[in-house]
C-alpha positions as CSV (number, residue, x, y, z in Angstrom):
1,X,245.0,32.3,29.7
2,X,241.9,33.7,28.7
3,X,238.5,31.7,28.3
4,X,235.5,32.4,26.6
5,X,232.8,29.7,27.4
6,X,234.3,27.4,30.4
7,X,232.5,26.6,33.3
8,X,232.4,25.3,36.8
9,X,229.5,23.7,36.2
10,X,229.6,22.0,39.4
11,X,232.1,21.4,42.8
12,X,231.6,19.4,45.9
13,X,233.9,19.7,48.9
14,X,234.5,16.8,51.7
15,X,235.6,18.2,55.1
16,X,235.2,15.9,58.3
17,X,233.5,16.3,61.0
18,X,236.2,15.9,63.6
19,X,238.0,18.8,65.1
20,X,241.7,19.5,66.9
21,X,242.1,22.5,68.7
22,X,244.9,24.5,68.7
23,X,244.6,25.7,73.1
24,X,244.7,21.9,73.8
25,X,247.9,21.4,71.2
26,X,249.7,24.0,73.0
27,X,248.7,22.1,76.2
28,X,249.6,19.1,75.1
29,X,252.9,20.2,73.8
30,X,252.0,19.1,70.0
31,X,251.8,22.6,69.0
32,X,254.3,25.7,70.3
33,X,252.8,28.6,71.7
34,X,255.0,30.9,69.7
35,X,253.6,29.1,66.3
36,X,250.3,29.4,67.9
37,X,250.7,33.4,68.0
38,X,252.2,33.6,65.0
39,X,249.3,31.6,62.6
40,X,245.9,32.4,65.0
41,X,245.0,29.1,64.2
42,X,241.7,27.9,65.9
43,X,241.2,24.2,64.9
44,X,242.1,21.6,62.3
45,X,239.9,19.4,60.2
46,X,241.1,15.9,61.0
47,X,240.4,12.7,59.5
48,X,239.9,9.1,60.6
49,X,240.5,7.0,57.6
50,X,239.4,3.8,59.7
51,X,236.2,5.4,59.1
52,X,236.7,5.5,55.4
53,X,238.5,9.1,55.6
54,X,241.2,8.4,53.5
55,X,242.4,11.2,51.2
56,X,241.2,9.3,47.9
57,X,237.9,8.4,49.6
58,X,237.2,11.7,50.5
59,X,238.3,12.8,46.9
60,X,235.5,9.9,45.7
61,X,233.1,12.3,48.1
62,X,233.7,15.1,47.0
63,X,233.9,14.1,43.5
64,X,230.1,12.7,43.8
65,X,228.8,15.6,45.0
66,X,230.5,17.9,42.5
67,X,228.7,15.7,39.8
68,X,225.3,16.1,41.4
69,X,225.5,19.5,41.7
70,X,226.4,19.8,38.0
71,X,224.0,17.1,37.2
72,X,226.7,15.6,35.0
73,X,226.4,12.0,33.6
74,X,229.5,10.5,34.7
75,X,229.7,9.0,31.0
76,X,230.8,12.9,29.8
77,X,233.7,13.4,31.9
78,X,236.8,13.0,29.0
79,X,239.5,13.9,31.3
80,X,240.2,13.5,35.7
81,X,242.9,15.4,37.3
82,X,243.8,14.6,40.3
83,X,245.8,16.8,42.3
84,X,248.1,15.5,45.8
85,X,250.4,16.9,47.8
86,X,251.1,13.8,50.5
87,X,250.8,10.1,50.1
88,X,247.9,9.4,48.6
89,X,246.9,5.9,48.9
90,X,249.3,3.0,47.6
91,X,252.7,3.2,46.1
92,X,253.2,2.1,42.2
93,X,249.3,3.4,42.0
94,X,246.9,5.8,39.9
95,X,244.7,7.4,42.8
96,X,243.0,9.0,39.3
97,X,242.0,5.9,38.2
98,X,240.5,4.8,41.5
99,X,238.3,8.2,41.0
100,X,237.5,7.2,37.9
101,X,236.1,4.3,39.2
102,X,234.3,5.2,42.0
103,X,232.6,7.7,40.3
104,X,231.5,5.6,37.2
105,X,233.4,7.4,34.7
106,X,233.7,4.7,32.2
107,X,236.4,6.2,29.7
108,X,238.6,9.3,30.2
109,X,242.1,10.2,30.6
110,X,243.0,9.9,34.5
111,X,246.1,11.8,35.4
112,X,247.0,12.3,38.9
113,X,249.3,15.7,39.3
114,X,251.7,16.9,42.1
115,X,251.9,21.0,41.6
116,X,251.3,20.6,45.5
117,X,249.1,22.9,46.6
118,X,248.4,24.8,43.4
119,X,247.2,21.6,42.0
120,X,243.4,22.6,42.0
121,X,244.1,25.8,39.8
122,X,246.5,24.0,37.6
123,X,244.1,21.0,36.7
124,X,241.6,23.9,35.6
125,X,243.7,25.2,33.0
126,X,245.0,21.5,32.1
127,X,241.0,20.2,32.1
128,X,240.5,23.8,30.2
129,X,243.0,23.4,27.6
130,X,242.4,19.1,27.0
131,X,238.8,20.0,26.8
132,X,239.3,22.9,24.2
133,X,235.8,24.4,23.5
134,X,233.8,20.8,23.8
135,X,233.4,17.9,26.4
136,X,233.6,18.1,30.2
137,X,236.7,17.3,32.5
138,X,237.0,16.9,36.0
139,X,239.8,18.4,38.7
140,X,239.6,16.3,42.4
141,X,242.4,17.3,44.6
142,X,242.2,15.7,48.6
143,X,244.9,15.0,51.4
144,X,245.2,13.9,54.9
145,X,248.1,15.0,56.8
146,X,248.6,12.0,58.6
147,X,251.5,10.7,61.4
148,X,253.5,8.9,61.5
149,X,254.3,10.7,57.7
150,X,253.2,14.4,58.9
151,X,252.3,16.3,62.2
152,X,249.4,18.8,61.2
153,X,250.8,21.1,63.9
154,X,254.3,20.8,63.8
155,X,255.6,19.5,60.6
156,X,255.7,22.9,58.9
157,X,255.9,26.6,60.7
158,X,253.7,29.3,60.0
159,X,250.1,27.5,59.1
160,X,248.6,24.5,60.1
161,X,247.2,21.7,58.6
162,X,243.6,20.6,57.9
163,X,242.3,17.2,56.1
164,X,239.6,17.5,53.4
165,X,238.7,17.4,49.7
166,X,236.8,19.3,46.6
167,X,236.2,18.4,43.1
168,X,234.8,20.6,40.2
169,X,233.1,19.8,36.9
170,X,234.1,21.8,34.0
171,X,232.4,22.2,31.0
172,X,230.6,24.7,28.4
173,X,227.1,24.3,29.2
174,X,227.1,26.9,31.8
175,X,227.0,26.6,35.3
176,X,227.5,28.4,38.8
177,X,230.4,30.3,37.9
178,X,232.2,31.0,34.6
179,X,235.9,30.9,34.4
180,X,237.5,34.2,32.9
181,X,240.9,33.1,33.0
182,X,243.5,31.6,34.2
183,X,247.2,32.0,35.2
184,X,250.1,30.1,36.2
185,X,254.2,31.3,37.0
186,X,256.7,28.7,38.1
187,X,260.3,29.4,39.7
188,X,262.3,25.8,40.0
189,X,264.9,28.3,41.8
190,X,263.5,27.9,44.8
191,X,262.8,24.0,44.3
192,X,265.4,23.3,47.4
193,X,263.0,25.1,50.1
194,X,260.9,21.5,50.5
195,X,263.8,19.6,49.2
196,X,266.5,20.5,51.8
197,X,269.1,18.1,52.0
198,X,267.2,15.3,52.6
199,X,267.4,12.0,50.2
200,X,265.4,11.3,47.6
201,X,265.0,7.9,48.3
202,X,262.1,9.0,50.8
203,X,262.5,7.2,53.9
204,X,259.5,8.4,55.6
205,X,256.8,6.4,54.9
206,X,258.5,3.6,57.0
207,X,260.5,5.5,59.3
208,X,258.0,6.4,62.1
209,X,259.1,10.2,62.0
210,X,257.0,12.3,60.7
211,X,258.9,15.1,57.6
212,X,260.2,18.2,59.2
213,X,259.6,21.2,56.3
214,X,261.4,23.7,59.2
215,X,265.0,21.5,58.9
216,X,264.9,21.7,54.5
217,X,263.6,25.5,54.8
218,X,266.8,25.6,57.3
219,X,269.1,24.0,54.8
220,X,268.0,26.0,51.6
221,X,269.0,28.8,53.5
222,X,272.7,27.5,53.9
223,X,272.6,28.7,49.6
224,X,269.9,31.0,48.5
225,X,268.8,33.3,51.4
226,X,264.9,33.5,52.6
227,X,264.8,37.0,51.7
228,X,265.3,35.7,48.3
229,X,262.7,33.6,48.2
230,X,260.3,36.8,50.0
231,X,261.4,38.8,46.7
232,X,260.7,35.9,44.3
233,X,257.2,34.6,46.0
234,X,256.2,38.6,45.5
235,X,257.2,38.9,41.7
236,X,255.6,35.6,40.8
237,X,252.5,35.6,42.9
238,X,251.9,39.8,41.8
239,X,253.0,38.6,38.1
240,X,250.3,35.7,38.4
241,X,247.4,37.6,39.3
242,X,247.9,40.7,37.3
243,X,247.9,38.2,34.3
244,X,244.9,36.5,35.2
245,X,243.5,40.0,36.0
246,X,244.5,41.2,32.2
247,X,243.5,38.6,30.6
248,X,239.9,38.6,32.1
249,X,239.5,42.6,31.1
250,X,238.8,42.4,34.7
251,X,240.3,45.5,37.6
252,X,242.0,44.8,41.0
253,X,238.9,46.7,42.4
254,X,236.3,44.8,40.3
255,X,237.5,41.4,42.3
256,X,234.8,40.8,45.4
257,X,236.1,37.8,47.2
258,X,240.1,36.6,47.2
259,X,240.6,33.0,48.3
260,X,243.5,32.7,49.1
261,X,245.3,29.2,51.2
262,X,244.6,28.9,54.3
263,X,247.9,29.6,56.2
264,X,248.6,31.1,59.3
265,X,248.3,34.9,60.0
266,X,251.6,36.4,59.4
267,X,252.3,34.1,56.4
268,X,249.3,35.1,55.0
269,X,250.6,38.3,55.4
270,X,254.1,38.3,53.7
271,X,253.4,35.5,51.4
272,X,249.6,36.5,50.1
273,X,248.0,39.7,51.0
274,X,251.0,41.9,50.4
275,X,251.6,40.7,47.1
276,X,247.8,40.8,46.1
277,X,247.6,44.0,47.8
278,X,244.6,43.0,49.9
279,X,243.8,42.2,53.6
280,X,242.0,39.2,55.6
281,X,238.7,41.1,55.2
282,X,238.6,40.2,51.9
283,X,239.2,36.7,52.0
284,X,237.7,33.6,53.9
285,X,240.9,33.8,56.5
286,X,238.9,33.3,59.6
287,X,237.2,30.1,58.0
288,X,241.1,29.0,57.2
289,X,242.2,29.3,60.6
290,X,239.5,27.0,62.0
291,X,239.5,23.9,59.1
292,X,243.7,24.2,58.6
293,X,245.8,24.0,55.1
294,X,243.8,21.2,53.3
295,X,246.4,21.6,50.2
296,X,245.3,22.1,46.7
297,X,242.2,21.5,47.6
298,X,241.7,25.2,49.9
299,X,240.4,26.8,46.8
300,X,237.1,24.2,46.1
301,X,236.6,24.2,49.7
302,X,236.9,28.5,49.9
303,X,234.1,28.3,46.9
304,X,232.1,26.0,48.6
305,X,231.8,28.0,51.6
306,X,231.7,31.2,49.7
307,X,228.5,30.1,47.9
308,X,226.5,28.3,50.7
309,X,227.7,31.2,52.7
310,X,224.9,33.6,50.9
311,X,228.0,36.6,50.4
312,X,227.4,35.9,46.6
313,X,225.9,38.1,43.9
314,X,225.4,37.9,40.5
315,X,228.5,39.2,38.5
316,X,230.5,38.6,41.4
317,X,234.2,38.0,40.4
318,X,236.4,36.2,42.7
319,X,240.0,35.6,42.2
320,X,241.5,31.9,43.6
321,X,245.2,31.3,44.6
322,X,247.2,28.3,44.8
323,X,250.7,28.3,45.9
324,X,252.4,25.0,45.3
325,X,256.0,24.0,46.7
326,X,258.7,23.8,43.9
327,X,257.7,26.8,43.8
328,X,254.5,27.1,41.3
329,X,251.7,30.0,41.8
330,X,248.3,29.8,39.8
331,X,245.2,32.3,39.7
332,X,242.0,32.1,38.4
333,X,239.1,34.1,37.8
334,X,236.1,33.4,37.9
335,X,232.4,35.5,37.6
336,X,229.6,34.0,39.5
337,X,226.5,33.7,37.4
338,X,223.8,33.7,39.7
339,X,223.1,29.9,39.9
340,X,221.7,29.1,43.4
341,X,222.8,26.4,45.5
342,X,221.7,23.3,46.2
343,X,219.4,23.1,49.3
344,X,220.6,19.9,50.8
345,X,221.2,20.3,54.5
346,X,225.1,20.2,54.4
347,X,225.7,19.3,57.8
348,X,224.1,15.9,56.9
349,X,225.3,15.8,52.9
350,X,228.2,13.5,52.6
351,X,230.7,15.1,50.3
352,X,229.8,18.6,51.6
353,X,231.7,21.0,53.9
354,X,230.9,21.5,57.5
């Protein structure tokens, strides 16, 4: 979808402080040395929601700082989208309302969303489209990959995962960067792949065994093949981009910075620089393999690095990706107008990476 005058007028990113690292995982025997090879992964973000680390508390972080930097009056935000992958707080709860409080948003619409990890893209063009030409809306997306629920290291194959948060205010007022379009493809074909034969009735937040993703991928192999699936993510993810590309007037070459999620190295590969036609050069990769998969919230995080980072020029167009189980791919564009950023030390900023 094209826009003509929408905004990040502002994003904040939470990461914590506390590190794993993959060489003592492998040591350990938390972490296989053949998945180690396979992803490159350095490190994972972890954290310690004893000391107020939850994922909707680092959500609240990030979502205050993403309103500083915007130097929004909590009072305009109309609509909150919060996106999740894991368990994200309490059962029979609204973790968007909780945001809503904690960041003194006294009326809007808060709607918590679960297009997994390409939630962050996904609440743009919902905030985009609820907003339509007037007001200001807000996307927070946060997770903590927690056991007994989830092993960071061995719950999935191919990538690792990191804890962590980011939040973006969207408006029409201008702002750091200017969103040119954006673009999302769905395939419910290949819902099974995080499904697998396991029962709906979720047994795992009491069971003490954290979810095994290898065992479903294993058992939506036993009816559509994997090389299905490679074929599919291709034509979607390709199909994604080149319609956000389109619909910003805006050339494969003309894009300066990809983020892309923060998976492991061959993965990255096959499921994100082949079909973008690009390579880890071009991306923040080597930031990825040290913080981990934080979810839906990779992209907010990728921008917040990119930007403190000093790589940025005016003009600059970046392209973000989120890739989101059920199988849902979303692509933005975005041109950065030249709006510096903020000068707070951000190894001492709560509510900032690190």
């Amino acid at each position: 979808m094209k826009w003509e005058s929408l905004y990040v007028e502002g994003f904040g990113s939470y990461l914590p402080e506390e590190r794993e690292f993959a060489a003592e995982m492998v040591a350990a025997g938390r972490y296989s040395q053949v998945e180690h090879r396979k992803t490159g992964q350095v490190s994972a973000a972890v954290a310690r929601p004893e000391r107020g680390e939850s994922a909707p508390e680092m959500a609240a972080a990030a979502g205050h700082a993403a309103l500083g930097d915007a130097g929004a009056d909590p009072a305009d935000i109309d609509v909150l989208v919060h996106a999740v992958v894991l368990h994200n707080g309490l059962e029979g709860w609204n973790c968007g309302a909780y945001l809503q409080s904690e960041l003194g948003i006294e009326e809007c619409i808060p709607i918590e969303i679960r297009t997994a990890c390409a939630g962050a893209v996904v609440g743009m063009e919902l905030v985009g489209r609820w907003c339509a030409g007037s007001g200001k809306g807000m996307v927070t997306a946060s997770d903590a990959w927690q056991l007994p629920l989830f092993d960071r290291w061995s719950s999935d194959s191919g990538l690792v995962y990191g804890d962590g948060a980011g939040a973006l205010v969207l408006g029409h007022e201008g702002g750091p960067f200017r969103i040119l379009s954006t673009s999302v493809v769905s395939d419910p074909l290949l819902e099974r792949m995080h499904r697998g034969n396991d029962s709906m009735a979720m047994p795992y937040y009491g069971s003490g065994a954290p979810i095994d993703l290898r065992q479903r991928v294993a058992a939506f192999a036993e009816t559509r093949s994997t090389e299905e699936f490679w074929t599919r993510n291709t034509a979607a993810l390709s199909r994604c981009a080149e319609t956000a590309l389109a619909d910003a007037d805006t050339a494969h070459c003309d894009i300066a910075h990809w983020l892309v999620p923060n998976f492991g190295r061959i993965l990255l590969r096959k499921q994100c620089f082949g079909p973008l036609k690009i390579d880890a050069d071009q991306t923040l990769a080597a930031r990825g393999w040290e913080i981990g998969h934080t979810g839906a919230a990779d992209p907010v995080v990728g921008l917040d690095l990119l930007r403190r980072s000093g790589a940025l020029h005016p003009g600059d167009r970046l392209l973000l990706t989120g890739i989101g189980v059920g199988f849902t791919w979303g692509c933005a564009v975005l041109e950065y107008t030249g709006a510096p950023a903020p000068t707070t030390d951000t190894n001492e900023k709560k509510g900032s990476v690190r």
